[in-house]
C-alpha positions as CSV (number, residue, x, y, z in Angstrom):
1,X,196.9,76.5,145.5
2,X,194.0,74.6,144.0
3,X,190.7,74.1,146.4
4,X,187.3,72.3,145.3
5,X,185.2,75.0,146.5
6,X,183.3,77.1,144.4
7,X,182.1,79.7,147.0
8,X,185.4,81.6,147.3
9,X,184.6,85.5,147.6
10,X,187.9,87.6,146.7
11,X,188.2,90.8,149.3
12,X,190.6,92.7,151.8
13,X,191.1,92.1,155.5
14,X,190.0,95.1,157.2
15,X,190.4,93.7,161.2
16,X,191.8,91.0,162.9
17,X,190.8,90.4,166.4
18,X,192.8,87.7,168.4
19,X,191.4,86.1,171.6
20,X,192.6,83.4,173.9
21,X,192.6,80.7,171.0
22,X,190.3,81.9,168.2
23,X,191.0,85.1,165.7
24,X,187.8,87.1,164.2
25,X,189.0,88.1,160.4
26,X,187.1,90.2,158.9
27,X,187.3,90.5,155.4
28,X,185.2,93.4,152.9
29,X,183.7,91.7,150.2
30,X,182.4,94.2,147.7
31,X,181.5,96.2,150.9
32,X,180.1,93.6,152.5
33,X,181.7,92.5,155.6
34,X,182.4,88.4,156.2
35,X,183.8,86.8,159.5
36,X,185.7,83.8,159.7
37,X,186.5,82.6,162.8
38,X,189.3,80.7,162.8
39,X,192.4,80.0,164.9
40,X,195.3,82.2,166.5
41,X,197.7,79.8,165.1
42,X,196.2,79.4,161.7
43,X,196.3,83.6,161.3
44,X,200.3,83.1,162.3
45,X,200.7,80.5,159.9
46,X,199.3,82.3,156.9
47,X,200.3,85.7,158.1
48,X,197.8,87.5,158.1
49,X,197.5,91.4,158.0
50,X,195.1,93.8,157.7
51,X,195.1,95.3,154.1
52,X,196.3,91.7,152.8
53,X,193.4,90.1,149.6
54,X,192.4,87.3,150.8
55,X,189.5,84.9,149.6
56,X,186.5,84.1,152.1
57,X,186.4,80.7,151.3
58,X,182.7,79.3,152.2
59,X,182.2,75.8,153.3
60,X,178.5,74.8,153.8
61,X,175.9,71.9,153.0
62,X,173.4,74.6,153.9
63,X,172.5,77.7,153.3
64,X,169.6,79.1,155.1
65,X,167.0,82.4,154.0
66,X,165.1,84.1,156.7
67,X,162.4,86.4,154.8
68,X,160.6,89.5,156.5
């Protein structure tokens, strides 16, 4: 699969948390942990498990920086 975006960050899923309609992923990026939020169905469709290399793929016209 080809995508545009340049922000993809290769990791692992380490938990996936279903709710009523929206799954929290969590993915370890270089031991960093990133959430994507993203849809029950959408976890079934790409069948997602925990272990599984993924890419966090980040979508954003900003970026914000909060200093101390």
């Amino acid at each position: 699969m080809k995508i545009s975006a340049r922000n993809a960050l290769p990791g692992k899923i380490v938990e996936i948390k279903t709710g009523a309609t929206t799954a929290h992923v969590s993915i370890d990026v270089s031991g960093t942990i990133v959430m994507a939020s993203i849809t029950n169905e959408a976890v079934d469709e790409l069948a997602l498990k925990v272990g599984e290399s993924v890419h966090a793929v980040i979508k954003s016209s900003d970026v914000m920086i909060s200093a101390p």
